[in-house]
N, C-alpha and C positions, 0 to 999 in steps of 0.2 A: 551502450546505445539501446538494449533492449529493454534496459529497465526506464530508460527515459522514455520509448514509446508505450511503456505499460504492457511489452508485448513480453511472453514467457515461452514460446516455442515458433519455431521457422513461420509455419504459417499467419502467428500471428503480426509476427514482424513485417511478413509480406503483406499482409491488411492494412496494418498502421502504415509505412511507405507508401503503399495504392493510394487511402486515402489524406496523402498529405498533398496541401496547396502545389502548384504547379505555377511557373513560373513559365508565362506563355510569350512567344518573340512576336513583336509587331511583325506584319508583311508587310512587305513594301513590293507595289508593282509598277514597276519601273515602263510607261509607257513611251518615252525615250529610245528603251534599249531592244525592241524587241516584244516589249512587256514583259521582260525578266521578272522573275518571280524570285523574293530575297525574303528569308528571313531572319532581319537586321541585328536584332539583339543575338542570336543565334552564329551571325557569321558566315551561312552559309547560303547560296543559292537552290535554289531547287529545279533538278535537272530536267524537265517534262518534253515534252515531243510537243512539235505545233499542233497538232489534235487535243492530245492532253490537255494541255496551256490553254488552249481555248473552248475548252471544254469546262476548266476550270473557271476560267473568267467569267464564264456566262452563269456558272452558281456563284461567284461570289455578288457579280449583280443582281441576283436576284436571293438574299439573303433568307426570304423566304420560304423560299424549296421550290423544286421543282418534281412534279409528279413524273416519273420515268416514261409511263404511257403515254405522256402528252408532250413528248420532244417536239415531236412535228408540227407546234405552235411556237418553237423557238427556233425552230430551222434558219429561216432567212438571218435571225439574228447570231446565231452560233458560225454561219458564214460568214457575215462584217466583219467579227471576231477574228476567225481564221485568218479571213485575207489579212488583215494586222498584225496578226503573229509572225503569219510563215512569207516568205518571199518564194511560191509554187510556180515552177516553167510550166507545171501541163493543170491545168485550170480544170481540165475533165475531171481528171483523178479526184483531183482534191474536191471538185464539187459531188464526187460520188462518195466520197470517203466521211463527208458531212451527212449527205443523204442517209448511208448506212449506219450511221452513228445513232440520225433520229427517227429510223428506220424499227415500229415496236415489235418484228416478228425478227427485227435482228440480237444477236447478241455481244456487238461489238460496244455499246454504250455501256455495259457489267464489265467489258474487257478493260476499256479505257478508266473507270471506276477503280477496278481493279491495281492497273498500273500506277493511279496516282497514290490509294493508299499503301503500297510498296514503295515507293518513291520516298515519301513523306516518313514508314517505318526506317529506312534506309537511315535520313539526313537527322532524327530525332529519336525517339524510343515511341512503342507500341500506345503507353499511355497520352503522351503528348501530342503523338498522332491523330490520338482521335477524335481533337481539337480541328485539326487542317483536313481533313480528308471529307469526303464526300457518302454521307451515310445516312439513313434513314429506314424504319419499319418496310418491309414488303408492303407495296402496293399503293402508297403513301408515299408523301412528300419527302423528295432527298435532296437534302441541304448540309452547309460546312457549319459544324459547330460553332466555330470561332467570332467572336464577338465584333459586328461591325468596324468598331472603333477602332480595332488594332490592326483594320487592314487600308493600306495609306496610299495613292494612287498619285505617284509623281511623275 
């Protein structure tokens, strides 16, 4: 095998592997269920919390990035979200728990970041992941790498 990738010691073998194509799962977000998050070719669900989940939905709508500083211009919309997701008895909480989210002297918005790229390590590997998860340069726009196309809103 390592002569097939041209590679002659460990690290190079891990080079040639890094960079070979990736075979990426459609998402499919099931608004139906909850807006379960599936991804299809893969087999597996992806387990996130209603903050998470709606957290995530609101980068996958906006495929363009969203600047971390400037949450609180997507507030109201990160709540519609929420209320969709989660079926919440105490409506305070959860409207505080949005609030804190797009809240920029908080640092719960890197927690939930956080969570979903563990999540995402979890259901795929490190590389694959860094297709689905929510990442971008400090200071600057942070968006899901992953290619509009593959994500399919049933």
């Amino acid at each position: 095998m390592a002569q097939a990738l041209g590679a002659q010691t460990i690290y190079e073998i891990k080079q040639a592997l890094h960079h070979c194509p990736v075979q990426l799962s459609r998402l499919v977000v099931h608004t139906n269920q909850d807006y379960a998050l599936e991804l299809v070719d893969y087999k597996v669900f992806v387990p996130l919390n209603p903050l998470c989940k709606a957290l995530y939905l609101l980068f996958l709508r906006h495929p363009e990035g969203i600047v971390l500083k400037e949450m609180s211009r997507y507030q109201a919309e990160l709540w519609d979200i929420y209320l969709q997701v989660c079926r919440h008895d105490d409506l305070k909480k959860a409207k505080e728990s949005v609030a804190e989210l797009c809240n920029p002297l908080s640092n719960s918005i890197h927690e939930k970041i956080s969570r979903i790229k563990a999540t995402f390590e979890e259901i795929t590997d490190n590389h694959v992941a860094t297709h689905y998860i929510i990442a971008g340069a400090r200071g600057k726009a942070k968006k899901i790498a992953l290619d509009p196309a593959l994500v399919c809103w049933q």
